[in-house]
N, C-alpha and C positions, 0 to 999 in steps of 0.2 A: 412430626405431629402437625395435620392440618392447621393451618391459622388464616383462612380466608373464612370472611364473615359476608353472609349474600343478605340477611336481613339484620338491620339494625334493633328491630324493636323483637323480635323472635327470640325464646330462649334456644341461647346457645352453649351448646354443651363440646369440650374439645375433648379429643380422646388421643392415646399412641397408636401410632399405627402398629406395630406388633404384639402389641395388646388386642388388640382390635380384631387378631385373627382367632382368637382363644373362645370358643363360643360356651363355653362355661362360667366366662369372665365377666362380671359387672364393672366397668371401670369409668371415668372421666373426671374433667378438670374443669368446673362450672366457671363463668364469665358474670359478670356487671350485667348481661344485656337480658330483657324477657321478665322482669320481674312486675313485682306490685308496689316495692319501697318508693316511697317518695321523699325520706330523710337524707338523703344523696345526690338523688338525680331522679329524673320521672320515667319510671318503669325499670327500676333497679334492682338485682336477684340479688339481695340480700341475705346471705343464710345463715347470720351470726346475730345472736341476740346481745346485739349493741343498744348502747344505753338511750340513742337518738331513734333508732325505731320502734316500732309497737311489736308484741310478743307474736301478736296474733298473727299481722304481716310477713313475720319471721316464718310464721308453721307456714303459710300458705305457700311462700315460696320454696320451703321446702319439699314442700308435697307436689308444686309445680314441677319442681326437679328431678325428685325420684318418678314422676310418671313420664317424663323425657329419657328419663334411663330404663325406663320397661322395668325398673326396681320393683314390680306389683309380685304378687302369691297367686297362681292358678286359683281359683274358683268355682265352681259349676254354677252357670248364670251367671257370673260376674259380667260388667262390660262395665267401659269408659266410653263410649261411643255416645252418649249422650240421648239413649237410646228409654232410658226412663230405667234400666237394672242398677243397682247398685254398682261401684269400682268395684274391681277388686283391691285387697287392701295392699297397701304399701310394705314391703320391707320395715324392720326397725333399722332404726339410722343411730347409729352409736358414732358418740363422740366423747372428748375430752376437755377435763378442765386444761389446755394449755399452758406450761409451766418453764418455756423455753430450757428443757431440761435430756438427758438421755436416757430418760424413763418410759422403759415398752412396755403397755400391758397383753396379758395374753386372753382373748375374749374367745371364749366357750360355750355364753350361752346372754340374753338378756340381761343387762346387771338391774338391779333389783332398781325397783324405783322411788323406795322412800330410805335408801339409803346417799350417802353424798356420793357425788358425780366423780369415779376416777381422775385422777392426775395423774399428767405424764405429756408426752410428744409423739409416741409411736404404738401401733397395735398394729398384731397379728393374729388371724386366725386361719381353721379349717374347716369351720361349721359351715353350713349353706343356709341362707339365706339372712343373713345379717351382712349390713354394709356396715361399713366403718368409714367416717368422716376425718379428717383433718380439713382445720380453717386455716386462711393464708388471707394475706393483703402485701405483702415482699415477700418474707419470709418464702421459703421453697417447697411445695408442697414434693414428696417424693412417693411410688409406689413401687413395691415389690410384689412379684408372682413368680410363683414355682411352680410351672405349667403340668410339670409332669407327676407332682403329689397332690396337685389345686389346692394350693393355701394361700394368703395375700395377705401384704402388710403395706398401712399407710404410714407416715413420717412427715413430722413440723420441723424442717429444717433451715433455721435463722444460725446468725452468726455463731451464739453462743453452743443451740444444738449441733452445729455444724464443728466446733472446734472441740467438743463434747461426743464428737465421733459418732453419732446416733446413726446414720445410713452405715455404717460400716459391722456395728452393732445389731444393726434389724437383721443383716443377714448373716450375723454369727445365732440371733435367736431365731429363726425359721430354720436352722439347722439344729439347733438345740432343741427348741419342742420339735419339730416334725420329720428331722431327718434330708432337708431339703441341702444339696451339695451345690453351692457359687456358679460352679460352673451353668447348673440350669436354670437360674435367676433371670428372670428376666427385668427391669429396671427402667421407669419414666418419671422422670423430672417435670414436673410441673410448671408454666409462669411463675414468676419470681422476678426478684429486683435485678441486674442483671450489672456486669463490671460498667458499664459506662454510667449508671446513675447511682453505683453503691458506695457513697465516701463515709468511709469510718476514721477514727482515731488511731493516735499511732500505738494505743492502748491494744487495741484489736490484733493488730499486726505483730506485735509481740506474740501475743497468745499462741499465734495461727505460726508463728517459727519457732517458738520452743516446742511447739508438738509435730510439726510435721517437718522432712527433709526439706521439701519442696514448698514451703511455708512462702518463703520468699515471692515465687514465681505469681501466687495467685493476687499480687498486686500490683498496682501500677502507680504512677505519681506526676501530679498536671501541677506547674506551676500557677499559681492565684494571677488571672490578670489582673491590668492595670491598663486602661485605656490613655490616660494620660503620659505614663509610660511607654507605651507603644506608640503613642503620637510623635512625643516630644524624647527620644533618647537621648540627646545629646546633654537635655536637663540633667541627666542623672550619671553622667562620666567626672562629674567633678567631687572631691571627698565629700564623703557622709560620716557621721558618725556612729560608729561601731553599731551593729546590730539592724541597720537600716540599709544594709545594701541591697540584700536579697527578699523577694516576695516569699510567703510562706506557700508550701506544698500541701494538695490536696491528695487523700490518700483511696484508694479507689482496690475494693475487694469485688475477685469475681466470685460469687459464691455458688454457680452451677460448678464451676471446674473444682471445685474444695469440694463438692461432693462426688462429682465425676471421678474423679484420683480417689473416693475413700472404696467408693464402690470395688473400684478396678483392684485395688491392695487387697479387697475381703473376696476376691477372686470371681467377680460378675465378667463375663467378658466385654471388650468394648462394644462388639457386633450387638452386644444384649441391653446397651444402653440408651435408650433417646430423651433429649431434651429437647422442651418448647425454648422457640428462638424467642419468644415473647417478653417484654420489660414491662413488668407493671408498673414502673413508671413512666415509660414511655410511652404506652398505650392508654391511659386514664380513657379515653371511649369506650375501652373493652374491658378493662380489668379494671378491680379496687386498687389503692396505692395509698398505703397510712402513711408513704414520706411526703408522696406530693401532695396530699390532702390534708396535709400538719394533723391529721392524728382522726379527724373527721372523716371517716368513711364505712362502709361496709367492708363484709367478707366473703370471700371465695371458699369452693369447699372442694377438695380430692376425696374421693369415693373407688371402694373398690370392695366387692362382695360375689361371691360364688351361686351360680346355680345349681339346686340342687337335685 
């Protein structure tokens, strides 16, 4: 997945690259950069109606977005050229109430609009011209396509959706409604928090080994320094009292490879997998990050809808 950015202030849209060969395919993985929010940072693609920006701002950026994705409807006379014709209009953009949960809906058509807003973490469909959105700020946004029946499905895959087998589940149900076989899946991981900034509790790590063999492996463990410590050792060779010998341990989940290994079990091949080497923590210039941001920030959006 490219991840060189040539303009800062330009929205930038990332995409897979073998997604990226499918010209039926609507897909990418929106960035922080090109937008109008300023509840963040100045010039912020915001596309989560968070409670520190304006609603308005929210549409606009959106609409910034899906016209960077060519997300428009043919028209006759239509133009965006600025030419004095009307856009053509945009895609409807479907999304979800997010419920950190392994609840997929299956969208068919518009959902109605003066009823309440879907809950869940995953959607799939076949229909052409609806995109389907999931929001992210760590969390992992994942998509699925089955190139060869053209259906696509997005995925909010956070710790708990992730231990809640939800990537492993999107593609037991695109084989369930459409008939779509693992093997022709094809699979892109999104930015996400990444093992070197993801410290959870030893609560987490439980979860993640009573349900998977390989539980274990997707973590890692840094002892807490101690500069003082490190200065001075020879302070600390002399008895302590029970409980104060050792520094406590930080617990550090990778959560691309916990979905990477669910994919590969529900039979996507590895060749059909890519993931952004991106940390949204690590990158706060280019991506939102609700850890490093203590909870303050916008959101990113995975998109992914069919031409029809």
């Amino acid at each position: 997945m490219p991840t060189q950015v040539r303009n800062k202030t330009k929205l930038t849209i990332l995409r897979a690259q073998h997604l990226s060969q499918l010209p039926w395919l609507v897909h990418g993985f929106s960035t922080r950069v090109g937008g109008f929010s300023r509840a963040y940072g100045k010039g912020d693609l915001n596309l989560g109606f968070t409670k520190d920006d304006a609603p308005a701002t929210v549409e606009r950026n959106r609409a910034a977005f899906l016209r960077e994705l060519k997300a428009t409807a043919p028209r006759a006379g239509g133009s965006a050229n600025g030419s004095g014709k009307a856009r053509p209009p945009l895609w409807p953009l479907i999304t979800l109430r997010q419920i950190h949960s392994d609840v997929i809906r299956r969208i068919d058509s518009i959902p109605a609009a003066n009823k309440e807003p879907l809950s869940g973490d995953g959607m799939i469909t076949a229909t052409p011209g609806l995109l389907l959105g999931i929001q992210a700020a760590d969390c992992l946004p994942v998509i699925l396509v089955d190139a060869t029946r053209q259906v696509v499905g997005v995925f909010h895959a956070g710790w708990r959706g992730t231990v809640q087998r939800i990537v492993e589940k999107g593609v037991g149900e695109l084989h369930r409604a459409f008939g779509s076989h693992p093997h022709e899946v094809k699979a892109a991981i999104g930015p996400g928090i990444h093992g070197c900034c993801y410290m959870v509790g030893e609560e987490v790590r439980v979860k993640f080994e009573s349900q998977f063999e390989y539980g274990a492996s997707l973590f890692r463990e840094v002892k807490e320094s101690d500069p003082v410590r490190e200065k001075y050792p020879l302070l600390f060779l002399s008895a302590r009292a029970p409980g104060h010998s050792d520094l406590p341990k930080n617990i550090f989940l990778n959560l691309v490879e916990a979905n990477r290994q669910q994919l590969l079990a529900a039979g996507v091949p590895e060749k059909s997998i890519e993931a952004s080497p991106l940390c949204t923590h690590c990158r706060r210039e280019l991506l939102f990050s609700h850890r490093a941001e203590k909870g303050k920030t916008g959101r990113m959006m995975a998109v992914a809808g069919i031409r029809g």
